[in-house]
MARFIMI-159631 format. One record per residue (C-alpha): residue number from 1; x, z, y. Coordinates in pm, 1 decimal. Layout:
TORDREN   n       px       pz       py
TORDREN NUM        X        Z        Y
...
END
This chain:
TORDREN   n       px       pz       py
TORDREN   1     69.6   2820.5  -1371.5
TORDREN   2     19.4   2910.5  -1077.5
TORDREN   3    140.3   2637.8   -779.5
TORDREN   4     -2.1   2745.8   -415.6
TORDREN   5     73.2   3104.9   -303.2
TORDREN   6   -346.9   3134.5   -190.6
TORDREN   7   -564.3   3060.5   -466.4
TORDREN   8   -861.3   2873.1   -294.4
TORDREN   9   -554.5   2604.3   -204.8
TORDREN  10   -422.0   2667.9   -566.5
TORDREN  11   -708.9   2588.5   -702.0
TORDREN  12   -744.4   2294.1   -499.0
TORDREN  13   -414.6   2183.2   -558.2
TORDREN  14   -467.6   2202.3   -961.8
TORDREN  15   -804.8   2006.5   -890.3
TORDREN  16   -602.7   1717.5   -777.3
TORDREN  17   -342.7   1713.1  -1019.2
TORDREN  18   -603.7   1773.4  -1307.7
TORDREN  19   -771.8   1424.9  -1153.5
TORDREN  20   -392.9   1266.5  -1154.8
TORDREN  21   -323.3   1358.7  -1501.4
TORDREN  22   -692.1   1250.7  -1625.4
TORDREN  23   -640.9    892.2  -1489.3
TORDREN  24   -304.2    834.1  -1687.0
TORDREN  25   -478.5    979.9  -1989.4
TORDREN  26   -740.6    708.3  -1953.6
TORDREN  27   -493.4    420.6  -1853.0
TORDREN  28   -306.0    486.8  -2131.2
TORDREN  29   -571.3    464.1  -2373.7
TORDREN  30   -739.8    159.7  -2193.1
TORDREN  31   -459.6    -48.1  -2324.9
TORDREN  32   -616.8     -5.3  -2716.5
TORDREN  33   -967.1    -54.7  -2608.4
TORDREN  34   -896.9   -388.2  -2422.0
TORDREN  35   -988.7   -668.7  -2629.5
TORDREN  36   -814.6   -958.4  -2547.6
TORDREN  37   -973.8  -1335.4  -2584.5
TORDREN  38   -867.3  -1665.9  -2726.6
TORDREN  39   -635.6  -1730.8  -2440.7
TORDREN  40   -350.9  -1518.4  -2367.1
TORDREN  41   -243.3  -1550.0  -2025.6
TORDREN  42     74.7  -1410.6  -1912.5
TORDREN  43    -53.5  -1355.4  -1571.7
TORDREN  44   -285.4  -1051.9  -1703.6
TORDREN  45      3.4   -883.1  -1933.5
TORDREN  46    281.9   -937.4  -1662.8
TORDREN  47     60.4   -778.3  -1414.1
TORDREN  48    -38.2   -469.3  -1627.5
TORDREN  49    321.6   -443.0  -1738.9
TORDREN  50    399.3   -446.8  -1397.1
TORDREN  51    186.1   -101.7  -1334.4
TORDREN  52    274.7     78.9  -1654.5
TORDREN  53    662.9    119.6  -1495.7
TORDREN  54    429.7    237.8  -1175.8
TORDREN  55    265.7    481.6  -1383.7
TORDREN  56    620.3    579.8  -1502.0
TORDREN  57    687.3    648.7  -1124.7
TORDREN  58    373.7    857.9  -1115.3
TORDREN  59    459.1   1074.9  -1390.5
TORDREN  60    753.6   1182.6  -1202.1
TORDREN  61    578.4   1218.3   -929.6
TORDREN  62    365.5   1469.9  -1099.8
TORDREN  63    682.8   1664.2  -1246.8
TORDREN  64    872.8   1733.4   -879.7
TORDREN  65    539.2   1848.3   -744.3
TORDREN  66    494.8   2100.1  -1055.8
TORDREN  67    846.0   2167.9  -1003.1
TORDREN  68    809.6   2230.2   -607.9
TORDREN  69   1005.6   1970.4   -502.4
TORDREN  70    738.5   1823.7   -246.8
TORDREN  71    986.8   1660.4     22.7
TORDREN  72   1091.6   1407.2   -313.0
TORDREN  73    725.1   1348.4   -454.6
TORDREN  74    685.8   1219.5   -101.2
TORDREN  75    968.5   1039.0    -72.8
TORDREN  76    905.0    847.9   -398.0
TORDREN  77    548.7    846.8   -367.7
TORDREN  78    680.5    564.6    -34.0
TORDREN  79    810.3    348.1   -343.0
TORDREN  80    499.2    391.2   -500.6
TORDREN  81    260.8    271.7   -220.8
TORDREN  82    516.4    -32.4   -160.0
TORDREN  83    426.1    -98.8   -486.6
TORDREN  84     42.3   -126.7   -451.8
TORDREN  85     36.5   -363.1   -156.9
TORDREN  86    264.5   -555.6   -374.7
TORDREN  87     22.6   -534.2   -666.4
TORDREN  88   -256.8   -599.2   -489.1
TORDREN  89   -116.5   -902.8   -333.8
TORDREN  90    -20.2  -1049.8   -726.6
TORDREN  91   -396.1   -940.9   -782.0
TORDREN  92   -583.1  -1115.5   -534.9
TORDREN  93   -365.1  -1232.7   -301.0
TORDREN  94   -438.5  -1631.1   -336.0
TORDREN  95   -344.9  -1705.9     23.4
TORDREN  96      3.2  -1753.0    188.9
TORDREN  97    178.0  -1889.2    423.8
TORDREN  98    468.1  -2050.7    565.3
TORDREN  99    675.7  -2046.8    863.5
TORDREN 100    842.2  -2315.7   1120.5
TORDREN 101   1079.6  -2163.5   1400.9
TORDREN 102    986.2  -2358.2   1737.3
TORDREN 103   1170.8  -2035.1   1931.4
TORDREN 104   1450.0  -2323.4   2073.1
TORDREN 105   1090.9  -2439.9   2253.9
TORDREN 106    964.1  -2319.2   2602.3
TORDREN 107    609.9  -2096.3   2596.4
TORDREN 108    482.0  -2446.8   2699.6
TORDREN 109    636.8  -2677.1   2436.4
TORDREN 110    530.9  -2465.6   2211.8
TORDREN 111    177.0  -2440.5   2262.6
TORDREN 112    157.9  -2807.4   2313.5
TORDREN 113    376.6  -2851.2   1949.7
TORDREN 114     71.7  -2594.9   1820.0
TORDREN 115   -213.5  -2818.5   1962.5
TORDREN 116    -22.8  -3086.9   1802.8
TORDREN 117      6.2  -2949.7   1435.3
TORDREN 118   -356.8  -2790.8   1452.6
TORDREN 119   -494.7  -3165.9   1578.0
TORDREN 120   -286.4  -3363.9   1302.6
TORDREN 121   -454.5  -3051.9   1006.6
TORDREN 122   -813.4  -3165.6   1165.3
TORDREN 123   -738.3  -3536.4   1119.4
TORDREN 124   -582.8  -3503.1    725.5
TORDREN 125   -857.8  -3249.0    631.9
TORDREN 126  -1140.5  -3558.3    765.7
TORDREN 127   -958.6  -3808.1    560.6
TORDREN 128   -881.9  -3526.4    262.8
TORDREN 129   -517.0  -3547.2    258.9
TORDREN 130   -446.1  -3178.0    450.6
TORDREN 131   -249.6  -2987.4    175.2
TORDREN 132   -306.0  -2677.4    399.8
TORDREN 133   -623.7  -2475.3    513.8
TORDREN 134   -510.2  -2345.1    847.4
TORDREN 135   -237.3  -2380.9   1133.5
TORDREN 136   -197.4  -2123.1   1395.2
TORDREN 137     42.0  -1888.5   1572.4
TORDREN 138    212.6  -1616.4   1390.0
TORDREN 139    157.7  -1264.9   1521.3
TORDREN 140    480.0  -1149.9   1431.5
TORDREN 141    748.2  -1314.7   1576.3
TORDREN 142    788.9  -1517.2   1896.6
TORDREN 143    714.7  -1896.5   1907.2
TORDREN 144    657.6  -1935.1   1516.2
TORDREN 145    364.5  -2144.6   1356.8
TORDREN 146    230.7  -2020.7   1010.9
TORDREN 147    106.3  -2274.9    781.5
TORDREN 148   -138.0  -2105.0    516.3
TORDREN 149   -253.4  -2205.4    180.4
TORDREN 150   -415.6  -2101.8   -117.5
TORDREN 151   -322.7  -2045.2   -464.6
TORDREN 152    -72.1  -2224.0   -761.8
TORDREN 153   -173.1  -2287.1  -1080.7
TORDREN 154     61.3  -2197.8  -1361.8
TORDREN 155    296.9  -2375.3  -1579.0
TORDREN 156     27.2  -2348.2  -1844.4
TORDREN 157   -218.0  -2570.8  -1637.3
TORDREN 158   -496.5  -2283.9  -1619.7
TORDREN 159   -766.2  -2395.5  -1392.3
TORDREN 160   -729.7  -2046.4  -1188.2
TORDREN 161   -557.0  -1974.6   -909.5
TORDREN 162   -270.3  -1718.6   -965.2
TORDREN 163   -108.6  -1552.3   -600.0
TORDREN 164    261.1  -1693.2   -490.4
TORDREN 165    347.4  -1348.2   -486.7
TORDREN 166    341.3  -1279.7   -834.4
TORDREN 167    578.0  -1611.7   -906.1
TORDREN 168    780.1  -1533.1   -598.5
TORDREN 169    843.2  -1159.3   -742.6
TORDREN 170    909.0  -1245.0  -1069.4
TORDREN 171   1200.4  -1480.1   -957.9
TORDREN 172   1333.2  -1290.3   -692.8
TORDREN 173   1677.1  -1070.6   -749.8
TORDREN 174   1810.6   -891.0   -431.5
TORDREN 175   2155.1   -933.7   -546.6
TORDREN 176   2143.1  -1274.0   -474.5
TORDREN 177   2000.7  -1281.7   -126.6
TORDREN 178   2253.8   -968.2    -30.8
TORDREN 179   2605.2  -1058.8   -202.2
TORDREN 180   2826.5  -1298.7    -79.8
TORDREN 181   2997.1  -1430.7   -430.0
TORDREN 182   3332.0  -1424.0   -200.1
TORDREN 183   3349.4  -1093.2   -187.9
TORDREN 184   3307.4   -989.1   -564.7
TORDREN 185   3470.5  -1018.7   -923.0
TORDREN 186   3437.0  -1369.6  -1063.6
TORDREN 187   3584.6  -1485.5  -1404.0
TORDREN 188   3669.0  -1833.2  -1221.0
TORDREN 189   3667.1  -2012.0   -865.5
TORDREN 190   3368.2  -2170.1   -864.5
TORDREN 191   3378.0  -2572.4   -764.1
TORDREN 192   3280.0  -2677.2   -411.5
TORDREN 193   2900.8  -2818.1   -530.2
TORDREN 194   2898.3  -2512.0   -723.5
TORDREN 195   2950.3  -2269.6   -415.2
TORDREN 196   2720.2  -2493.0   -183.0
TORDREN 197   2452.6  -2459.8   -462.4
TORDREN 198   2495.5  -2073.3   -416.3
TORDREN 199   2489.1  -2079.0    -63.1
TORDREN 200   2118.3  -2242.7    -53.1
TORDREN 201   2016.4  -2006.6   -337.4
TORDREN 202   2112.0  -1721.5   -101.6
TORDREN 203   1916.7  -1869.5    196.6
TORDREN 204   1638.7  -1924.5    -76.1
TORDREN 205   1642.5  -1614.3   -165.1
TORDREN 206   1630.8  -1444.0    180.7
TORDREN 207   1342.2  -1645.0    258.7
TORDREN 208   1108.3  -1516.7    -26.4
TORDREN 209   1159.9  -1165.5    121.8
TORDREN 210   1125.0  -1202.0    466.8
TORDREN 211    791.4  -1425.8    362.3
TORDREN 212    643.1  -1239.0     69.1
TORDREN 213    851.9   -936.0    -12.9
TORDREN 214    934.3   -750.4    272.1
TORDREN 215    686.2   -485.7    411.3
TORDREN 216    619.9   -685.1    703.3
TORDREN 217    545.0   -976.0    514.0
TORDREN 218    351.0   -783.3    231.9
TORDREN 219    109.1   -644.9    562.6
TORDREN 220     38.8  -1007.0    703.7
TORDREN 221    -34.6  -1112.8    357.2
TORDREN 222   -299.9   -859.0    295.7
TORDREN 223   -427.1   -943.4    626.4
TORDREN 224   -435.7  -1315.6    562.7
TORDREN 225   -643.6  -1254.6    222.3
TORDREN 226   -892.2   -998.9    384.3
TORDREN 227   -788.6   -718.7    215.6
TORDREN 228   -649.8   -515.5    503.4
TORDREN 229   -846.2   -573.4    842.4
TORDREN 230   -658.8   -435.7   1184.5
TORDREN 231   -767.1    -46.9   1133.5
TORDREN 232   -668.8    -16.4    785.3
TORDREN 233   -356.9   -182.2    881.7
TORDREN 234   -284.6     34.7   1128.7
TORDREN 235   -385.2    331.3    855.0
TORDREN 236    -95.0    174.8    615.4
TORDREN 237    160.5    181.4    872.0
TORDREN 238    106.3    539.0    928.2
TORDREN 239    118.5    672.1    608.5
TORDREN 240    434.0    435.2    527.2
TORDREN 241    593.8    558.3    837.1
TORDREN 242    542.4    911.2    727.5
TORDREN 243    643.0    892.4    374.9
TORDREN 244    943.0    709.4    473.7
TORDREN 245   1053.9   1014.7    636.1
TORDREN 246   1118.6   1170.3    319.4
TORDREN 247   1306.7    850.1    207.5
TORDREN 248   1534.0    805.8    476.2
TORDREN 249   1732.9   1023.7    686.4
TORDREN 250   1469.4   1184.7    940.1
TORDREN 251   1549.6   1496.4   1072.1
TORDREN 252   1332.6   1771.4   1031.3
TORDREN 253   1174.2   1586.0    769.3
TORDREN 254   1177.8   1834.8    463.0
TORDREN 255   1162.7   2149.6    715.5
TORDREN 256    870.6   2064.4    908.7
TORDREN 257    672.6   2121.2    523.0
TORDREN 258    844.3   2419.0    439.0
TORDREN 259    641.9   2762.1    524.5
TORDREN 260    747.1   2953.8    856.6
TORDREN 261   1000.5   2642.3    888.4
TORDREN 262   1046.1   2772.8   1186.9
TORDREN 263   1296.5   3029.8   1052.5
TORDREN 264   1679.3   2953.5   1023.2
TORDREN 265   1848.4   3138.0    764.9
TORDREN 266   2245.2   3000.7    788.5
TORDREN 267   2457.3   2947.7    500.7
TORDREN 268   2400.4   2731.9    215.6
TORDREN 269   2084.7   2677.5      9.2
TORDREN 270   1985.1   2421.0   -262.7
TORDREN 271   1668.1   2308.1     25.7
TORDREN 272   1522.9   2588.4    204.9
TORDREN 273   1495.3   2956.4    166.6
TORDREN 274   1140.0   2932.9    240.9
TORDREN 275    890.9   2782.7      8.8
TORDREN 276    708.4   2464.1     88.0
TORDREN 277    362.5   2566.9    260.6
TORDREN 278     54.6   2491.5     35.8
TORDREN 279    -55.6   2224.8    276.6
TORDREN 280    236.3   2033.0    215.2
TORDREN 281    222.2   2077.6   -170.8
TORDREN 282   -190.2   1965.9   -133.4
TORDREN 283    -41.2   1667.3     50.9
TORDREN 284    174.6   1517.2   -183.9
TORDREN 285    -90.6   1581.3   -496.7
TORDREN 286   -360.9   1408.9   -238.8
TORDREN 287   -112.8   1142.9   -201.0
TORDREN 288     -0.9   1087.2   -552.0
TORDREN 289   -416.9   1114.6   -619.9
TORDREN 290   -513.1    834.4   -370.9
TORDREN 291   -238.0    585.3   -489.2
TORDREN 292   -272.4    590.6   -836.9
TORDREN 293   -656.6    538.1   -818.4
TORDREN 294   -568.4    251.8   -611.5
TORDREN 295   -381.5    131.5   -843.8
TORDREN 296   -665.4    173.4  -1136.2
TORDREN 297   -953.6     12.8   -903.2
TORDREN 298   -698.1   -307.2   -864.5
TORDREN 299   -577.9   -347.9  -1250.9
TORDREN 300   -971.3   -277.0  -1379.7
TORDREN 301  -1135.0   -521.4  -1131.9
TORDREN 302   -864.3   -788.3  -1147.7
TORDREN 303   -961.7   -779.5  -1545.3
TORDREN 304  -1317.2   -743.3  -1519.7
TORDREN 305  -1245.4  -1116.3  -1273.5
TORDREN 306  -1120.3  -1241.3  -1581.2
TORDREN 307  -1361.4  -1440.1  -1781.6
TORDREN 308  -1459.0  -1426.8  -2155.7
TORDREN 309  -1185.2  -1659.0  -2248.8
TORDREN 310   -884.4  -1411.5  -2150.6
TORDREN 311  -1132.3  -1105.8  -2235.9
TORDREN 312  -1355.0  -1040.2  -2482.6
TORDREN 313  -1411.7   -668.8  -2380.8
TORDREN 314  -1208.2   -514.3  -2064.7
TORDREN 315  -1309.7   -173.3  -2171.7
TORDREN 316  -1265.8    -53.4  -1796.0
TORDREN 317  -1543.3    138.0  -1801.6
TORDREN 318  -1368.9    496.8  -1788.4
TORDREN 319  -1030.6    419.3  -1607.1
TORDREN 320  -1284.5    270.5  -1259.5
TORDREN 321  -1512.5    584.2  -1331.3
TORDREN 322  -1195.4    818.6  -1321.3
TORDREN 323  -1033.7    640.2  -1018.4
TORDREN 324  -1377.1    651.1   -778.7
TORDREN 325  -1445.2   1002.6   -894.9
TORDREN 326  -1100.8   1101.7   -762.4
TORDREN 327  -1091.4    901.5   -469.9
TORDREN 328  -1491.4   1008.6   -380.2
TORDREN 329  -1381.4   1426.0   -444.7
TORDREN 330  -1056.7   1380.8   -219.4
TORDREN 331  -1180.2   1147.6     46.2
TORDREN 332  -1147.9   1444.3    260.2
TORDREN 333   -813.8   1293.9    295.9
TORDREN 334   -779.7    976.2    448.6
TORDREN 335   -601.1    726.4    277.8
TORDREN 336   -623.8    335.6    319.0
TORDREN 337  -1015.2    175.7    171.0
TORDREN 338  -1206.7    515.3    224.6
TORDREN 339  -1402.9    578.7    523.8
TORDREN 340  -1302.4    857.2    803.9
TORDREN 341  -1344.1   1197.4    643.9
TORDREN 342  -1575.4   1438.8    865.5
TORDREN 343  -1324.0   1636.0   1020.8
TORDREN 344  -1189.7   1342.0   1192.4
TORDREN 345  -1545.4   1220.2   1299.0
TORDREN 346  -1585.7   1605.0   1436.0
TORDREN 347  -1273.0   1584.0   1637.0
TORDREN 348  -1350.4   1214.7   1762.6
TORDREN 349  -1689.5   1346.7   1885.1
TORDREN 350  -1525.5   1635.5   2080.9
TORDREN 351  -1313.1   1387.3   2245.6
TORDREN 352  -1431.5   1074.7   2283.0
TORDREN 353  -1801.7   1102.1   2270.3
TORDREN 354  -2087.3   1235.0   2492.5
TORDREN 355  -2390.5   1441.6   2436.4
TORDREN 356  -2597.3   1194.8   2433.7
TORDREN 357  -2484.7    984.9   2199.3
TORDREN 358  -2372.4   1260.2   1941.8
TORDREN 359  -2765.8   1361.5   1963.3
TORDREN 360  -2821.2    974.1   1933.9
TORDREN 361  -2626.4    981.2   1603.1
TORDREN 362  -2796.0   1293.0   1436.7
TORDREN 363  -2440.4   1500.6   1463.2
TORDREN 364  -2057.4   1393.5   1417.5
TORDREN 365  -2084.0   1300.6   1124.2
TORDREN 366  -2356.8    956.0   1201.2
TORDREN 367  -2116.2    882.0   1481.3
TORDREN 368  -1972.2    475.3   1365.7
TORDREN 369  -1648.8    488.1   1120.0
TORDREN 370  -1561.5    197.6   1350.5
TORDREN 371  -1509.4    395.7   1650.1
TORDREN 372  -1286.0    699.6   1478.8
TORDREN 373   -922.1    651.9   1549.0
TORDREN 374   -681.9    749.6   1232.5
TORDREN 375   -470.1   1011.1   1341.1
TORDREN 376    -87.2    934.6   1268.6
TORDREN 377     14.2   1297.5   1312.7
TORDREN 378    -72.2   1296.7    918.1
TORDREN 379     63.6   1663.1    787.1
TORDREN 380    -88.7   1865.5   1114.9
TORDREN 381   -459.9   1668.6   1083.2
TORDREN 382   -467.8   1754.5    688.6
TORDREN 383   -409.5   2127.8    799.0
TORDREN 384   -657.7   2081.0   1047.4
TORDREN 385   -904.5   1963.2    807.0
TORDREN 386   -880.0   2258.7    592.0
TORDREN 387   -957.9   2512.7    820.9
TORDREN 388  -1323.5   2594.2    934.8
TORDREN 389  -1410.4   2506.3   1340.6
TORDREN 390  -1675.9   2515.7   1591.9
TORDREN 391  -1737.5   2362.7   1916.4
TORDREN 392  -2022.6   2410.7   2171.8
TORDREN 393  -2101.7   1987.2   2143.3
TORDREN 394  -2037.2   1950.2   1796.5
TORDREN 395  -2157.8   2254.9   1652.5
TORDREN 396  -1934.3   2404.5   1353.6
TORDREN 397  -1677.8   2247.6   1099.7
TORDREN 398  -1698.9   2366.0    798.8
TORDREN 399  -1376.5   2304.3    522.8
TORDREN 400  -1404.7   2065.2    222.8
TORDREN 401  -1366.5   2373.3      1.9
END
């Protein structure tokens, strides 16, 4: 069936969802070749439970792209990537932190109540009573110091460390941080201690999402526990920002992908007369593509962490082949872990680089993936990428296919 209206980007586009649809073949039959130890530990099964309802997601995903309806792939592919830095934090995310609010203090009582906290860590960690690794200055709000430390062990009494965030999301219900029980049906009026009880639940529960759940909090966390450093960050904000377009009311939005969107018809129309462009359909597969192979790289290698007792065989052998075949035939697009693709090396060096040091580097493409900005205008740079260029520095461009 045919899905682009040019068939070298038809083909292309087929090439990515062919990659899609191999990985959920494989992580659906990883689950019978795993071969579990003589410990079962709810940590592993909650977590892969956890991404088969994400491969759900996927698999619609997959179906309103075949069915052309790109500006809602997008839009739930958002949920999806919320998802993974969630995921990834219950993975491997062993640090976190917590907060105290010193904003009541002046810019000089609170650096002095810093130098305080940071001095009094220093003298418990000589004597070996500190309970926390670090003490410093969050970067996020005003006048706040973030306490950070590493892992729980579970109920069970497991000698591993198991990440907050996977307790802190398994106990967490939005209801309860969002309704006021005042305001609702009740069967009875509950007693004073009763409603006080609620109250602090409520305040509990607000503070487990502005710490761990939110996507401000899920960012810092990442950063905290290495996983993101300042450019990928950055890279993650983009792509969130742009996905949430098709999530939330953003105007323009759905258009801006459609072909010749340019064009106003009048009237009514389920969407847009137009069709969506090819680029916009290779998008969301690309998207869909690099997401779900993050998600494979994370489940396989937080299994193969696991040791004999919980696994006998983690059979992940095909499922991490399939994900870093995808990700290495699509890095072309650039997505959060992969280096920058060549086109945006090329249009670095035109811009930002001399003469000397592009002959320096052998070409564009030896010029340091430190020093390439990511581009946040994410739709127009993909289009970009696709076509061929050439410039009298750089020499020519040519397309990833």
């Amino acid at each position: 069936m045919s899905i682009g209206s040019d068939a070298r980007m038809d083909a292309e586009i087929h090439r990515v969802l062919g990659a899609i649809e191999q990985m959920l073949l494989e992580y659906a039959a990883w689950g019978e070749r795993i071969q579990w130890g003589e410990v079962h530990f709810a940590f592993y099964s909650d977590l892969l439970d956890f991404c088969n309802f994400r491969m759900e997601t996927t698999q619609d995903c997959l179906a309103l792209i075949k069915a052309g309806r790109i500006s809602a792939a997008l839009g739930l592919n958002r949920s999806l990537l919320e998802n993974y830095l969630l995921f990834a934090l219950m993975c491997r995310g062993t640090k976190y932190y917590r907060l105290a609010d010193h904003s009541s203090l002046s810019e000089r009582e609170f650096k002095a109540k810093l130098k305080e906290e940071q001095e009094a860590l220093k003298a418990a960690q000589e004597d070996g009573t500190a309970t926390c690794l670090e003490v410093k200055k969050f970067p996020r709000a005003a006048r706040h110091i973030m306490y950070v430390y590493e892992g729980l062990k579970d109920d069970s009494g497991e000698s591993i460390l198991v990440p907050v965030y996977y307790f802190e999301f398994r106990n967490f219900r939005p209801e309860v941080m969002r309704f006021r029980r005042d305001d609702y049906f009740e069967y009875y009026e509950p007693e004073p201690d009763m409603k006080n009880i609620l109250r602090q639940h409520q305040a509990q529960a607000a503070r487990v999402y502005r710490f761990y759940l939110s996507y401000d909090s899920l960012i810092q966390g990442l950063e905290l526990n290495g996983m993101l450093d300042k450019a990928a960050s950055l890279r993650v904000d983009a792509h969130y920002t742009f996905l949430g377009q098709f999530l939330h009311p953003t105007h323009d939005a759905a258009r801006n992908l459609r072909a010749n969107s340019n064009v106003y018809h009048g009237g009514t129309a389920v969407g847009a007369r137009q069709p969506y462009s090819d680029e916009a359909i290779l998008l969301a597969a690309l998207y869909l593509a690099h997401t779900v192979a993050s998600f494979m790289r994370e489940a396989t290698n937080l299994l193969d962490a696991a040791t004999d007792k919980y696994f006998s065989d983690t059979a992940t052998g095909a499922l991490a082949t399939a994900a870093d075949r995808t990700m290495k035939q699509f890095a072309y697009f650039w997505f959060i872990d992969n280096d920058p693709p060549p086109y945006n090396r090329y249009l670095h060096c035109i811009h930002h680089a001399s003469n000397e040091e592009i002959t320096a580097w052998g070409g564009y493409m030896g010029c340091p993936k430190e020093s390439v900005s990511f581009d946040s205008s994410i739709f127009s740079s993909l289009k970009d990428a696709l076509q061929g260029w050439n410039n009298a520095t750089c020499g020519p461009y040519n397309p990833p296919f």
